[in-house]
Backbone as a printed PyTorch tensor [residue, N CA C, xyz], in Angstrom:
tensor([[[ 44.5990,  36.4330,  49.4860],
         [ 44.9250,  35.4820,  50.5260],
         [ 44.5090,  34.0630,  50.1240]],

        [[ 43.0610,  34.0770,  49.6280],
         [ 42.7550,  32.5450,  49.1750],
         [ 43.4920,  32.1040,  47.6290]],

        [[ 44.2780,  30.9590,  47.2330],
         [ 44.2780,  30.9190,  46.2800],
         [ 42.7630,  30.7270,  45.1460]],

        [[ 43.5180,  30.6210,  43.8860],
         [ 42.1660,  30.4160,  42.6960],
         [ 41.1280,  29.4660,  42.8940]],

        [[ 42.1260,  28.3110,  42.9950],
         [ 41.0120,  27.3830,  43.5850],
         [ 40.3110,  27.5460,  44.4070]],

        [[ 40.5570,  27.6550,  45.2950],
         [ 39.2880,  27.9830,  46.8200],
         [ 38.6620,  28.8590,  46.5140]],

        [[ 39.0930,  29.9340,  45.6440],
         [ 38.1770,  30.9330,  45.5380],
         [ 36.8650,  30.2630,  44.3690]],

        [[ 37.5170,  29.8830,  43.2100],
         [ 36.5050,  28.9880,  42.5650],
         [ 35.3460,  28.0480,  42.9770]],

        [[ 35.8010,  27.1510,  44.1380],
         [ 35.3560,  26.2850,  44.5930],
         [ 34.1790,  27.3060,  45.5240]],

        [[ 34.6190,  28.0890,  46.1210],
         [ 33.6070,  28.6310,  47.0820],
         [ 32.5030,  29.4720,  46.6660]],

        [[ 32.6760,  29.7140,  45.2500],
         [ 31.6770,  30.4830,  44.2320],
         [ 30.8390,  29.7350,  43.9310]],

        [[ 31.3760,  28.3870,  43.0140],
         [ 29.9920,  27.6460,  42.6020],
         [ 29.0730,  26.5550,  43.8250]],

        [[ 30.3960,  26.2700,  44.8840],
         [ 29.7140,  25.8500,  45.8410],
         [ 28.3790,  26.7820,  46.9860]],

        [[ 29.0920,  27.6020,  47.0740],
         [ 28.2980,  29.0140,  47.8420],
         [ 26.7970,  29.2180,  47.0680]],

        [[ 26.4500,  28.6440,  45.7580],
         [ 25.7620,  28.9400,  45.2020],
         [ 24.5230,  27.7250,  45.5830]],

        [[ 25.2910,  26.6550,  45.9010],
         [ 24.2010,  25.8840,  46.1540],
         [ 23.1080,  26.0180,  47.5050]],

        [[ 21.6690,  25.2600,  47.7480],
         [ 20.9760,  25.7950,  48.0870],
         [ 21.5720,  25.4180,  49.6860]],

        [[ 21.2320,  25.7050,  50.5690],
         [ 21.6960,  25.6900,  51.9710],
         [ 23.0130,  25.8100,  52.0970]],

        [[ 23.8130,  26.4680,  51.5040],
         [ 25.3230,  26.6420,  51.4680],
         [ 25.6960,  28.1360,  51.2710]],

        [[ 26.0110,  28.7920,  52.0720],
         [ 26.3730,  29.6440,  52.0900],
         [ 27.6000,  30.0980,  51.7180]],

        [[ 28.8380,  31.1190,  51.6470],
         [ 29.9250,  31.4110,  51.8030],
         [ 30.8610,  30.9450,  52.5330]],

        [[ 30.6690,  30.9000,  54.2320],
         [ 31.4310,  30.3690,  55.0880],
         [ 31.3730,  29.0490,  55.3030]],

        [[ 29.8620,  28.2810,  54.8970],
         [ 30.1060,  27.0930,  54.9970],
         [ 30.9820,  26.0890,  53.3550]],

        [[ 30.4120,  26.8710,  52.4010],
         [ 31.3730,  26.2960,  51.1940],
         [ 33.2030,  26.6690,  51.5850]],

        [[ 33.7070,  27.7510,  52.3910],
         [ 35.0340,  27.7170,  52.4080],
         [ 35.1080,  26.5880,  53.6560]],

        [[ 34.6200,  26.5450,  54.6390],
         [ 34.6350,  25.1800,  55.6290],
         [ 34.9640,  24.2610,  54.7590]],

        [[ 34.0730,  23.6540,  53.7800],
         [ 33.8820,  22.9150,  53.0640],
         [ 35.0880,  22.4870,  51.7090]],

        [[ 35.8510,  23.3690,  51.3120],
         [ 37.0890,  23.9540,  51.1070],
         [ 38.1450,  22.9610,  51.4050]],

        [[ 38.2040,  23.5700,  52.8460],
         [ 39.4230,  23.2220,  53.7280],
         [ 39.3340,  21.6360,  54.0640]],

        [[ 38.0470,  21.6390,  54.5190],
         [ 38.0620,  20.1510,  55.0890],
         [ 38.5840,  19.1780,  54.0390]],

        [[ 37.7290,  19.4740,  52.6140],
         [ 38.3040,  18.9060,  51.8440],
         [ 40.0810,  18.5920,  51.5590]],

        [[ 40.7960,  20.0950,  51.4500],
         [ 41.7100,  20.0480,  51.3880],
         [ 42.5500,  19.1400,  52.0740]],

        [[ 41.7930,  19.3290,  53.3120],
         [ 42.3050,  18.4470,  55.1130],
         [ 42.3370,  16.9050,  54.2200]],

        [[ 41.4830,  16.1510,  54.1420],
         [ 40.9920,  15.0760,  53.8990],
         [ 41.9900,  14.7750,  52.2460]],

        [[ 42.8550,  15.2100,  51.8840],
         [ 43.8940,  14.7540,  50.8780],
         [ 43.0400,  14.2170,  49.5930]],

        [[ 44.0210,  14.3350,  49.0240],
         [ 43.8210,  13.6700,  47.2580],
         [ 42.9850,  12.6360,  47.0140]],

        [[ 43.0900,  11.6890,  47.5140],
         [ 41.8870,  10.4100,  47.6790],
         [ 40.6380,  10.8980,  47.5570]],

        [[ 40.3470,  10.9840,  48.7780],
         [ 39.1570,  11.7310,  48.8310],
         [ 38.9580,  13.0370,  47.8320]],

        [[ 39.1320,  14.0890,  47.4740],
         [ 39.0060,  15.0360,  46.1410],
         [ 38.9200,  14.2070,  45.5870]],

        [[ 39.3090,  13.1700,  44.4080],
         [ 39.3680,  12.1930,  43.7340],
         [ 37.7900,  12.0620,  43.5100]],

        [[ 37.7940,  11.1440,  44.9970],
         [ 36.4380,  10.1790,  44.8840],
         [ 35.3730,  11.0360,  44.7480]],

        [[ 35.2470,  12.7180,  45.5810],
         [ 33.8210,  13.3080,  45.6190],
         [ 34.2820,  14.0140,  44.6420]],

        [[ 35.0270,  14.1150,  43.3870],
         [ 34.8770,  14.3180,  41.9650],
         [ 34.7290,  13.4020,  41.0740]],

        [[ 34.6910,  12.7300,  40.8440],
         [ 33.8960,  11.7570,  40.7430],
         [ 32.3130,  11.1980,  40.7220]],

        [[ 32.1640,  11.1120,  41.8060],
         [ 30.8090,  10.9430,  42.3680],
         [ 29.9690,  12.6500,  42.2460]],

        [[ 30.4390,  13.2910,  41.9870],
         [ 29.8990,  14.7830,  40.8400],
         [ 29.6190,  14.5120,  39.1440]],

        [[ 30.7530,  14.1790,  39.0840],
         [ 30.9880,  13.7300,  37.4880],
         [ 29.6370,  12.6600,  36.9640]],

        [[ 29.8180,  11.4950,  37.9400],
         [ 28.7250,  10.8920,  37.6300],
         [ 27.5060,  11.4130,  37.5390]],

        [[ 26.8110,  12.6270,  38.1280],
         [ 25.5110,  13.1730,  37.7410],
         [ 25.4420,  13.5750,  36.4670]],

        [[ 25.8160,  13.6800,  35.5540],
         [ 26.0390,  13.8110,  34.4340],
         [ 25.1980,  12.5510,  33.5400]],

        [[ 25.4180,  11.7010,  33.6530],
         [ 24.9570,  10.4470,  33.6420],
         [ 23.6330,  10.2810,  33.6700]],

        [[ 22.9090,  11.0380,  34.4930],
         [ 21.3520,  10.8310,  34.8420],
         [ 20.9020,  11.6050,  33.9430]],

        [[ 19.4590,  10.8500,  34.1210],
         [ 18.4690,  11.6000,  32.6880],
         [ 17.0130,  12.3460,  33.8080]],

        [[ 16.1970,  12.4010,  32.9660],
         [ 15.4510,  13.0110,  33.8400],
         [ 13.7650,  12.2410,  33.0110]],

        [[ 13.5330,  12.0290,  33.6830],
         [ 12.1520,  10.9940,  33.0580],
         [ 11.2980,  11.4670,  32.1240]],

        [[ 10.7280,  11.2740,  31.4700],
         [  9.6210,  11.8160,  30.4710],
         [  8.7730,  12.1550,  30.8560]],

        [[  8.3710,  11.2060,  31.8050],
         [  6.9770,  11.0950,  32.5730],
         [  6.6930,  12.2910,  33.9400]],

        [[  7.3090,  11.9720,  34.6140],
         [  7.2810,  12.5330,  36.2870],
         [  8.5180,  13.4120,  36.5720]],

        [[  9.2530,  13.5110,  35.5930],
         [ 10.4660,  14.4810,  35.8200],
         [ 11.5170,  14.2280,  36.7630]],

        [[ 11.3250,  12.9240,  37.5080],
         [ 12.2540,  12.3730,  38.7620],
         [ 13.4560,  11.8590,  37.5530]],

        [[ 14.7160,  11.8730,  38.3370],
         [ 16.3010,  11.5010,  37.5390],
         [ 15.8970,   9.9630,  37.7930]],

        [[ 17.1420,   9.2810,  36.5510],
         [ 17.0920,   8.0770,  37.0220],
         [ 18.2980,   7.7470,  35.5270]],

        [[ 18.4820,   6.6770,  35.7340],
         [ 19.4810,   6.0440,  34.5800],
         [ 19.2360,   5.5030,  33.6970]],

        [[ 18.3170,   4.4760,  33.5890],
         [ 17.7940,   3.7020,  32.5490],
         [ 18.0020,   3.9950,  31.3740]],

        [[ 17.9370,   3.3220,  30.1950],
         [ 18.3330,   3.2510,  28.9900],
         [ 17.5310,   4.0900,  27.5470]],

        [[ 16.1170,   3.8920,  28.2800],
         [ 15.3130,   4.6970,  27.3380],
         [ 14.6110,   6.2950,  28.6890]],

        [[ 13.6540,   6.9630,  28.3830],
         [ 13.3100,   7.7050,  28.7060],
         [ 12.1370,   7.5990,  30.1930]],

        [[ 12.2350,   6.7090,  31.0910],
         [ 11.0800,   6.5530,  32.3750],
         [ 11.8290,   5.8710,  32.9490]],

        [[ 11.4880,   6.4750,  34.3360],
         [ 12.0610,   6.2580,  35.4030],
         [ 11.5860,   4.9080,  35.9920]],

        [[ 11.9720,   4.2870,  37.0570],
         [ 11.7810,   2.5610,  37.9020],
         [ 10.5180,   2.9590,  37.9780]],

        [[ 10.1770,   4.3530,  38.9720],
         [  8.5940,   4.4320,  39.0390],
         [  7.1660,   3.9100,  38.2460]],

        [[  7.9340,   4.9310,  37.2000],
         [  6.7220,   5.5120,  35.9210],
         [  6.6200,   3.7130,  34.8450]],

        [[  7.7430,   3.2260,  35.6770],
         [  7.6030,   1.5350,  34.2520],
         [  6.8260,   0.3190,  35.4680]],

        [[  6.6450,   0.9550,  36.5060],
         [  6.2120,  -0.6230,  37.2680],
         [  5.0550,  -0.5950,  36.9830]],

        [[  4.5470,  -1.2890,  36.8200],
         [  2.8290,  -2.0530,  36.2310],
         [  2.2790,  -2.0210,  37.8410]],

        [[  3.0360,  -2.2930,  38.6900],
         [  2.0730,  -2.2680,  40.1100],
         [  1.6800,  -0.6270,  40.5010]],

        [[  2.2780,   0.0240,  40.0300],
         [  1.8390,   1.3790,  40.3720],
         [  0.2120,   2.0780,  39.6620]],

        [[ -0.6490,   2.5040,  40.8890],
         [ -1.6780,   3.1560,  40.4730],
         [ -1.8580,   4.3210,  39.6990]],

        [[ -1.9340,   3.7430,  38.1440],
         [ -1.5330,   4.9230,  37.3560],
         [ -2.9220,   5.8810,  37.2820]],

        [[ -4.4280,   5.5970,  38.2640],
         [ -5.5360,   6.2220,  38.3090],
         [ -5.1180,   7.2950,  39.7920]],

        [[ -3.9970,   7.4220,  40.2260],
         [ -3.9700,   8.1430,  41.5530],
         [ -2.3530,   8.8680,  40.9750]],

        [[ -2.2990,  10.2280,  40.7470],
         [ -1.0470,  11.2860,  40.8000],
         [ -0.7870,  12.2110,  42.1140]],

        [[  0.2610,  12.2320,  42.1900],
         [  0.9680,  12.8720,  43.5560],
         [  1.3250,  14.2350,  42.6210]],

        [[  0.9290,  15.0930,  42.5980],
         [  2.2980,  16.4710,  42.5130],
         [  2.9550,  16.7110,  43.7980]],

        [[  4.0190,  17.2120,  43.6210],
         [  5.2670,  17.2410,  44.6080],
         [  6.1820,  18.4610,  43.7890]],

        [[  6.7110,  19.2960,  44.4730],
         [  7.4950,  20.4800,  44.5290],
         [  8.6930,  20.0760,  43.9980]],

        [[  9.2840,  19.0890,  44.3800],
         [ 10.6220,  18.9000,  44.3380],
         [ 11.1030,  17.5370,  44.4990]],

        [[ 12.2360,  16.7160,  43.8380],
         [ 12.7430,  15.2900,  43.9090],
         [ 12.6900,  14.9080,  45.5070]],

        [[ 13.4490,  15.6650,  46.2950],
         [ 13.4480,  15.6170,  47.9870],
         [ 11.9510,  14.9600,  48.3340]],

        [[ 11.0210,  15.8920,  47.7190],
         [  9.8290,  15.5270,  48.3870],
         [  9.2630,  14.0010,  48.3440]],

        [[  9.3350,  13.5670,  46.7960],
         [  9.1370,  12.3260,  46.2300],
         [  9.9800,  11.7290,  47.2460]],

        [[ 11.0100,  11.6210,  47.0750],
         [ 12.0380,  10.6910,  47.9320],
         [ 10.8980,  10.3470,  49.3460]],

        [[ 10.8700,  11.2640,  49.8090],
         [ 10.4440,  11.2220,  51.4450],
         [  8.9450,  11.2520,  51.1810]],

        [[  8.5360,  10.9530,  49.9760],
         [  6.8980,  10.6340,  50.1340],
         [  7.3040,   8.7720,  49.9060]],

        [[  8.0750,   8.4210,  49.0840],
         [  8.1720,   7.1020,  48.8220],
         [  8.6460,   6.3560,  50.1310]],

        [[  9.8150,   6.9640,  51.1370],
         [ 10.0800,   6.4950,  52.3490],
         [  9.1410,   5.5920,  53.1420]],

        [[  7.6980,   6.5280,  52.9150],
         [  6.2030,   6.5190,  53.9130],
         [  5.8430,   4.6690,  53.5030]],

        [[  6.3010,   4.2550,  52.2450],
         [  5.5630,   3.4190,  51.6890],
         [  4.2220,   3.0430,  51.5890]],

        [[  3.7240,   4.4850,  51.5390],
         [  2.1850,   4.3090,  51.2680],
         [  1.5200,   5.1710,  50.2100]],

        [[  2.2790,   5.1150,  49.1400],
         [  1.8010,   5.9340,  48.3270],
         [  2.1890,   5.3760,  47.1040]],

        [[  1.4330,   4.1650,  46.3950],
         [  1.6980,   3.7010,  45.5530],
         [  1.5500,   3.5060,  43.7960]],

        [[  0.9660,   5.5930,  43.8800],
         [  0.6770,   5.9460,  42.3180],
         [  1.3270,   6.2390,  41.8690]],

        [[  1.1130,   7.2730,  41.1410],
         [  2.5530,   7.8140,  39.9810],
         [  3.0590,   9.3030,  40.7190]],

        [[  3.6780,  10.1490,  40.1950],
         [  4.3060,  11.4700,  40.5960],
         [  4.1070,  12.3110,  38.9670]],

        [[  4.3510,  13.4280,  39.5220],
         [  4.4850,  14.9410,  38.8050],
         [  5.4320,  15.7900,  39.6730]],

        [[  6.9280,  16.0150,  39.2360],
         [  7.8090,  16.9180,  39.8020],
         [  7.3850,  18.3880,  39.2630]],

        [[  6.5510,  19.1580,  40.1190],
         [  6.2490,  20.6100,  39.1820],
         [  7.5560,  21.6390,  39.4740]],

        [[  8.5920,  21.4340,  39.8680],
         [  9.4400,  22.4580,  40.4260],
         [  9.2170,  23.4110,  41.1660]],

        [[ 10.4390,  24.4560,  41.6510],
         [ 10.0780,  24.9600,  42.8540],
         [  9.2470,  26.1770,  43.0340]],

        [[  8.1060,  25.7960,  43.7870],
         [  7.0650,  26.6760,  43.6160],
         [  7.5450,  28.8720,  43.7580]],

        [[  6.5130,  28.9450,  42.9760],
         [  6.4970,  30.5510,  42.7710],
         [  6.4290,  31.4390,  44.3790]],

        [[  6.9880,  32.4710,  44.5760],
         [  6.4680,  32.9200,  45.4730],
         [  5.3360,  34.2810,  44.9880]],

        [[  5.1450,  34.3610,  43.7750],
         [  4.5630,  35.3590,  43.1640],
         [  3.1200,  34.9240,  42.8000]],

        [[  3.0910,  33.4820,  42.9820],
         [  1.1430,  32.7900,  42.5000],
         [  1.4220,  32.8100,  41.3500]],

        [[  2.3190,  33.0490,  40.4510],
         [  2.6380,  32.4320,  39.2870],
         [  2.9780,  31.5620,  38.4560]],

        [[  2.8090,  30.7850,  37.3290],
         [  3.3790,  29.2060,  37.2990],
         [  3.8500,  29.8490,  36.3110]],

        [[  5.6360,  29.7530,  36.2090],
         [  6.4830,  29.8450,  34.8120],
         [  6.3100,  29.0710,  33.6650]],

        [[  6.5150,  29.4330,  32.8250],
         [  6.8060,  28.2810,  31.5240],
         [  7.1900,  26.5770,  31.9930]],

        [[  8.0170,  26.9520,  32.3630],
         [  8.1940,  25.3750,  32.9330],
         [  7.2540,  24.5520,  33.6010]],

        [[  6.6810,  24.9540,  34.6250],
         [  5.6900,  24.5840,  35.1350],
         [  4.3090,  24.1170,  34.7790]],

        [[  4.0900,  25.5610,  33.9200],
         [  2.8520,  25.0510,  32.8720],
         [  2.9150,  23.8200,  31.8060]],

        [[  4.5530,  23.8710,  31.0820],
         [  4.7710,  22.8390,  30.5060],
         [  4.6650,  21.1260,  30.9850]],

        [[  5.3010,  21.5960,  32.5000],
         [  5.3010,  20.3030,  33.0930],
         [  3.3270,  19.8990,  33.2410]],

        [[  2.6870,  20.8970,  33.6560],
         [  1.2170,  20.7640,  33.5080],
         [  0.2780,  20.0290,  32.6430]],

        [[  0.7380,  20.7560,  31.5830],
         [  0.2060,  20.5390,  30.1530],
         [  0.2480,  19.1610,  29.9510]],

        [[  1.9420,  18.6960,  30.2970],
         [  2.3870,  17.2160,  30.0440],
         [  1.7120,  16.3830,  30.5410]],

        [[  1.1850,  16.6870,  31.8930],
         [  0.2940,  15.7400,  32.2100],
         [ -0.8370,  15.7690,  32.3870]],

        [[ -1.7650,  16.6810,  31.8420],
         [ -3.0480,  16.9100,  31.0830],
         [ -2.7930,  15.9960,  30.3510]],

        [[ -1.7470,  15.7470,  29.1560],
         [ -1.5540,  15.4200,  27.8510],
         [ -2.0970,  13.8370,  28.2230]],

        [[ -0.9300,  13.3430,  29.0820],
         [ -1.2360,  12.0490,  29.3720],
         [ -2.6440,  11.3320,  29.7760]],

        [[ -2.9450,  12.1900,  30.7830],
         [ -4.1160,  12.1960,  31.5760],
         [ -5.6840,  11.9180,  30.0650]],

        [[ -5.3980,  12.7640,  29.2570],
         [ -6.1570,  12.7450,  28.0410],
         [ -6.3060,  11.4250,  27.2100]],

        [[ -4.8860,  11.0780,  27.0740],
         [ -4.7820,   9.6110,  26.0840],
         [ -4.9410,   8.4540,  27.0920]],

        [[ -5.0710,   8.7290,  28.7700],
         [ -5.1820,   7.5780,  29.5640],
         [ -7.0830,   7.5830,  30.1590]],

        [[ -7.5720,   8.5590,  29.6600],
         [ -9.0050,   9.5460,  30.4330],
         [ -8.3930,   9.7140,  32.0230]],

        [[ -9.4550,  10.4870,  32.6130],
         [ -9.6990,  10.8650,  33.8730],
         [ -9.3860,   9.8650,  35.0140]],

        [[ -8.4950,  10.9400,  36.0980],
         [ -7.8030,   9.5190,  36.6510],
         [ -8.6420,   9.5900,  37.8410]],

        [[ -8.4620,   9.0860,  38.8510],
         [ -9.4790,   8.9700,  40.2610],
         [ -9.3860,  10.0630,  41.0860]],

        [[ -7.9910,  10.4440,  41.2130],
         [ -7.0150,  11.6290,  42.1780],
         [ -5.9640,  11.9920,  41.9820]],

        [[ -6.1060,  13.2650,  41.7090],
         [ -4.7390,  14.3290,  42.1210],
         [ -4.4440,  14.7860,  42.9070]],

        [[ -3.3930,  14.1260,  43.6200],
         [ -2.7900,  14.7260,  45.5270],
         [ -1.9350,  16.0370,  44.7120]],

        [[ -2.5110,  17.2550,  45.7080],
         [ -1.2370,  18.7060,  45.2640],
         [ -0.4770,  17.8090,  46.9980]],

        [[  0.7100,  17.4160,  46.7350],
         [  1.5900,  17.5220,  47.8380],
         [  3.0160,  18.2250,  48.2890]],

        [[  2.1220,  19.9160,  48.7950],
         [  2.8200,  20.9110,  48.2790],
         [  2.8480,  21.4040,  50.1370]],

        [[  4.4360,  21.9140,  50.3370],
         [  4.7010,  22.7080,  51.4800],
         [  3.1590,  23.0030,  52.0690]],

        [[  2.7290,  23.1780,  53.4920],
         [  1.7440,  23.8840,  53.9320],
         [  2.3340,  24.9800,  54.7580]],

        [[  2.2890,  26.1230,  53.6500],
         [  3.0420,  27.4440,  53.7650],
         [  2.0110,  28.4290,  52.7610]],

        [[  1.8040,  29.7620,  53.2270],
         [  1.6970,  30.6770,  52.1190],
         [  1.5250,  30.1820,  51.0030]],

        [[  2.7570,  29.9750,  50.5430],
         [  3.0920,  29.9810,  49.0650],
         [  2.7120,  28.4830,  48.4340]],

        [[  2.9100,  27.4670,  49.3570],
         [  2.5220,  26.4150,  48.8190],
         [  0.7480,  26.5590,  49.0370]],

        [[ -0.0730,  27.0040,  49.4040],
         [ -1.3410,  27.2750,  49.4960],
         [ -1.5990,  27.9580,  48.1730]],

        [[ -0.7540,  29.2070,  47.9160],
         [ -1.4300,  30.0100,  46.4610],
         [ -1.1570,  28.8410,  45.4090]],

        [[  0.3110,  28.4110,  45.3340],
         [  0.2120,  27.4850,  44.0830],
         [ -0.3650,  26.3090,  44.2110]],

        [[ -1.3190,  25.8070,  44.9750],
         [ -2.3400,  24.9950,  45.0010],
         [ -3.4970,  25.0270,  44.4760]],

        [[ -3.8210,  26.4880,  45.1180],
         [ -5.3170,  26.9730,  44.3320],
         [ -5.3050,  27.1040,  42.6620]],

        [[ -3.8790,  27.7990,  42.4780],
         [ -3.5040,  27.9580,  40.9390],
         [ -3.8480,  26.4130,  40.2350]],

        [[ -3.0520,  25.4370,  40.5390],
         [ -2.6850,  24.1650,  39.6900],
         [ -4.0990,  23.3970,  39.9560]],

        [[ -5.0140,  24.1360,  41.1200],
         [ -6.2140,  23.4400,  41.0420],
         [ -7.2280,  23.5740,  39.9500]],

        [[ -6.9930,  24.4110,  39.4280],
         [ -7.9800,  25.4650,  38.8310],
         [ -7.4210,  25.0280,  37.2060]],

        [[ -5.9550,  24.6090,  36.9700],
         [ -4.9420,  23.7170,  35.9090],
         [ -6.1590,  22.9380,  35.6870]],

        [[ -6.0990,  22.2730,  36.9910],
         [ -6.5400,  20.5230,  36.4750],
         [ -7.8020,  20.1730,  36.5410]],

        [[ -8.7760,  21.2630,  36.7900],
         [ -9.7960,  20.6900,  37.1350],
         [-10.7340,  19.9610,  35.5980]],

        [[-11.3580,  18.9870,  36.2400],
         [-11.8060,  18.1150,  35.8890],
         [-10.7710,  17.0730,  34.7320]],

        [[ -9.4290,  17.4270,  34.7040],
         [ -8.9990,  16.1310,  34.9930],
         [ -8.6160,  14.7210,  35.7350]],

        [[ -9.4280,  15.2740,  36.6970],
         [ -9.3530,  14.1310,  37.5260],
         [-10.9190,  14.2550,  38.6490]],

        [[-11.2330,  13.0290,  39.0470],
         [-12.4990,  13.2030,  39.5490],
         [-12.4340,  13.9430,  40.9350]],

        [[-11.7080,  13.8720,  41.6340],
         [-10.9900,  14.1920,  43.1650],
         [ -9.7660,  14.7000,  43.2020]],

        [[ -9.3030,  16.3010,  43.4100],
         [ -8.4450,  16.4730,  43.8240],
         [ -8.2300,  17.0050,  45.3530]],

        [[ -7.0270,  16.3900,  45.5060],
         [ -6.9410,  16.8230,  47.4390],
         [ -5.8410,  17.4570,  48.0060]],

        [[ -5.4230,  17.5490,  48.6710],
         [ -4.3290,  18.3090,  49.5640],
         [ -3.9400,  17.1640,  50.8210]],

        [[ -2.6390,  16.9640,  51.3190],
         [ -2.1480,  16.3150,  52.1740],
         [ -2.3800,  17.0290,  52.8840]],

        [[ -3.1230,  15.8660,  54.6090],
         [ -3.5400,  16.8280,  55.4820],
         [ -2.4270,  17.7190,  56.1830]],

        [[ -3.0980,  18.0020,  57.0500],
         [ -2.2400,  19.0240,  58.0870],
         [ -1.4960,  18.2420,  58.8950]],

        [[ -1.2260,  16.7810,  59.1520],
         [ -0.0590,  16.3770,  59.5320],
         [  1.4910,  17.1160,  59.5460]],

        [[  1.6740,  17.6970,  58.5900],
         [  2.6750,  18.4460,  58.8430],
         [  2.5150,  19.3800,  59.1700]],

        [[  3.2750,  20.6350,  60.0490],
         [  2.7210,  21.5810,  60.8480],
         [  3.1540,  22.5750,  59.7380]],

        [[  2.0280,  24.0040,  59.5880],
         [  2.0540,  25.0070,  59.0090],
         [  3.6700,  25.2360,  59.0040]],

        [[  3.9790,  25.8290,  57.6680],
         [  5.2800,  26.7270,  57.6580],
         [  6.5480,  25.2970,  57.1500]],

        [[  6.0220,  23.9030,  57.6380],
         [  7.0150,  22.6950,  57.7420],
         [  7.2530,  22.5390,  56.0770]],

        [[  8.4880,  21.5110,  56.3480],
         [  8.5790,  21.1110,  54.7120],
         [  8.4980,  19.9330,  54.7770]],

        [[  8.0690,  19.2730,  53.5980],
         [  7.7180,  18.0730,  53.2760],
         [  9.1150,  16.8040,  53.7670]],

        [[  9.9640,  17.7590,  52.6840],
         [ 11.3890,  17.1900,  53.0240],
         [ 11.9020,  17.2440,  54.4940]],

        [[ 11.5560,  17.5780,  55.0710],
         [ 12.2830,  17.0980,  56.4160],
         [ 10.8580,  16.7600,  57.7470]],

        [[ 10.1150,  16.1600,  57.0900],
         [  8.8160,  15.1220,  57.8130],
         [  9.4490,  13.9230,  58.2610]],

        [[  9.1710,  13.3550,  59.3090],
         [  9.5820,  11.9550,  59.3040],
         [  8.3080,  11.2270,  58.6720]],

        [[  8.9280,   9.8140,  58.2030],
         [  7.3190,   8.8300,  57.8390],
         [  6.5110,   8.9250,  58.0870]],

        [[  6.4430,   8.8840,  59.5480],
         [  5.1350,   8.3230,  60.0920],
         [  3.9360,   9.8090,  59.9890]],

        [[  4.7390,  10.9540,  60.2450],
         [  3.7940,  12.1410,  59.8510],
         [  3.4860,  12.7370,  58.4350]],

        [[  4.0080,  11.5220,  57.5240],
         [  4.0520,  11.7340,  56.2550],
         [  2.9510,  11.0670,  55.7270]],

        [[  2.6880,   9.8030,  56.8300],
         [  1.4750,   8.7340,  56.2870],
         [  0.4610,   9.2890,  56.7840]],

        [[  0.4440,   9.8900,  57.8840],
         [ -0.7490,  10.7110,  58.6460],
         [ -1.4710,  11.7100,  57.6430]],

        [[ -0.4800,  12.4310,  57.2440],
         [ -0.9550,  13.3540,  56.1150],
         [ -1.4440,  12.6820,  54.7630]],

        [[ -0.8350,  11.4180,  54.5180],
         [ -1.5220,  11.3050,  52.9220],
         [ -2.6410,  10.3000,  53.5680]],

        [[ -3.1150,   9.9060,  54.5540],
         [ -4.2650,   8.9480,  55.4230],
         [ -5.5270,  10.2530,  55.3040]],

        [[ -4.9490,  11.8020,  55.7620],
         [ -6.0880,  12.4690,  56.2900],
         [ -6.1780,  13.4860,  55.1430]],

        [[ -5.7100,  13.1600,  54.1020],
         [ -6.1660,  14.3540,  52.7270],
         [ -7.6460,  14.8890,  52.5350]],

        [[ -7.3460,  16.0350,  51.8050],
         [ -9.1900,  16.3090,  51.8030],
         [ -9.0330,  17.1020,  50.3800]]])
């Protein structure tokens, strides 16, 4: 009944994260609805991710010409204070707060097993590495879901870093148990990095 296309389209779309089956064929149609122009432009504006790099430093995307992101090159940023963060979303909506004016660590998306993959450790290591050729920085914020799982991989990456840094903390409980970072508004975003411990 569906042709190839839709069926294509609803496979790799269906795959993405909050997208299900019925909403990627919605997604389908509307498109279809919405004519050639439009297909055009939001292929396109796909195509262009291609384009982005992914930083050396903090693992956040960005364009620039050599390897670090706008963040990781501003001289005003407190390179003695690191944020870890789960995911790009999170950064985004920690930077919103405008009160958080150190560097980042994207560790990816946490384990539900208390395990840190290869990747993770790598991303770790990397910034041990740094942390080493820069010495001991003041603070490491874990600014990780307050959930289960973001609790085990806290204790884990604490236990990573210790004594690379003189203070490490946790964003308070401003956000309510079970919440995600990514969908905090500001102001309970500043509450939490105000009441860390």
């Amino acid at each position: 009944m569906l042709t190839q296309p839709i069926k294509k389209f609803i496979e790799i779309f269906s795959a993405l994260p909050g997208i299900g089956v019925r909403q990627a064929t919605r997604l389908a149609f509307k498109l279809i609805g919405e004519g050639r122009n439009r297909i055009e432009e939001i292929t396109q504006a796909v195509s262009d991710l291609r384009y982005l790099k992914t930083c050396s430093q903090c693992f956040f995307v960005h364009q620039n010409k050599d390897n670090i992101c706008d963040i990781c090159r501003d001289p005003k940023r407190n390179k003695n204070l690191i944020m870890i963060v789960e995911k790009e979303t999170n950064l985004i909506s920690i930077e919103k707060t405008k009160k958080f004016n150190g560097l980042y660590l994207i560790l990816g998306d946490l384990s539900k097993s208390g395990d840190l993959d290869s990747g993770k450790k790598l991303r770790l290591n990397h910034l041990k590495h740094l942390i080493k050729k820069e010495g001991q920085v003041e603070e490491i914020i874990l600014a990780f879901n307050p959930t289960t799982y973001g609790d085990l991989n806290a204790s884990i990456v604490v236990k990573e870093l210790q004594g690379f840094a003189k203070k490490i903390s946790r964003l308070g409980r401003g956000i309510p148990t079970g919440g995600e970072i990514e969908f905090a508004d500001p102001e309970t975003l500043s509450q939490s990095l105000e009441r860390r411990s």
